[in-house]
N, C-alpha and C positions, 0 to 999 in steps of 0.2 A: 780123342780116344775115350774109352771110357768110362764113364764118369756115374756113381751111385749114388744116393740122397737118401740119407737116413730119416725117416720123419717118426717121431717119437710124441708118447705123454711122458711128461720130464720121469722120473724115480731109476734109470738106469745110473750105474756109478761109471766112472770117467774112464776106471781100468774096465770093464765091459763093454762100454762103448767101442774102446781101442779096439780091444780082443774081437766083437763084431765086426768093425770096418777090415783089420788085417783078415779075417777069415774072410769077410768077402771079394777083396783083394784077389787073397789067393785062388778061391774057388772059378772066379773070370781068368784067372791067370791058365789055370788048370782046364778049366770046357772050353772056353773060346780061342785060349790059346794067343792071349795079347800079354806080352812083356810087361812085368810090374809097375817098369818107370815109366807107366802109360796111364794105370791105373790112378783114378781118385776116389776117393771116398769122403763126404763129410756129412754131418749131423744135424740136425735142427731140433731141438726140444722145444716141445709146447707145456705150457702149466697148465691148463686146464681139459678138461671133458668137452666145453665149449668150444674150446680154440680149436681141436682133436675134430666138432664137427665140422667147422669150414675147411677144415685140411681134407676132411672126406669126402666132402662136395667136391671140392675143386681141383682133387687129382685124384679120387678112387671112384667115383658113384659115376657108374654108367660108364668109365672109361676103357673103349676097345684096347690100348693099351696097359692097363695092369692086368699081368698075367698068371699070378697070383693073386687069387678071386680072395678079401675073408670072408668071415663067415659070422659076420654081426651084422645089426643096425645099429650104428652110432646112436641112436632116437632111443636108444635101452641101456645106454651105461650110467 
């Protein structure tokens, strides 16, 4: 079922976090229409800027699936 992966540069607090994952929860719960107790959500914090670019590389740059495009170069943080 479905499952969301939060990939983060660390500085979010633990109750933001939460408050993110439930909102995103709900929101698949609400458009797609799948029952909560189906839903997962969990987090990955990186420390660095550095770590943040291999994260970039190897699930956003150039990837047909993310569908939400952003709108940096990692190469300029």
């Amino acid at each position: 079922m479905p499952h969301v992966v939060i990939k983060a540069i660390k500085g979010a607090t633990p109750e933001q976090v939460k408050q993110a994952a439930e909102q995103i929860a709900e929101i698949i719960n609400k458009t797609m229409g799948k029952p909560k107790k189906y839903i997962s959500v969990s987090y990955e914090e990186y420390a660095s800027f550095d770590d943040w670019k291999k994260v970039y590389d190897e699930f956003i740059r150039g990837k047909d699936n993310v569908i939400v495009k952003p709108d940096y170069d990692p190469e300029n943080l």
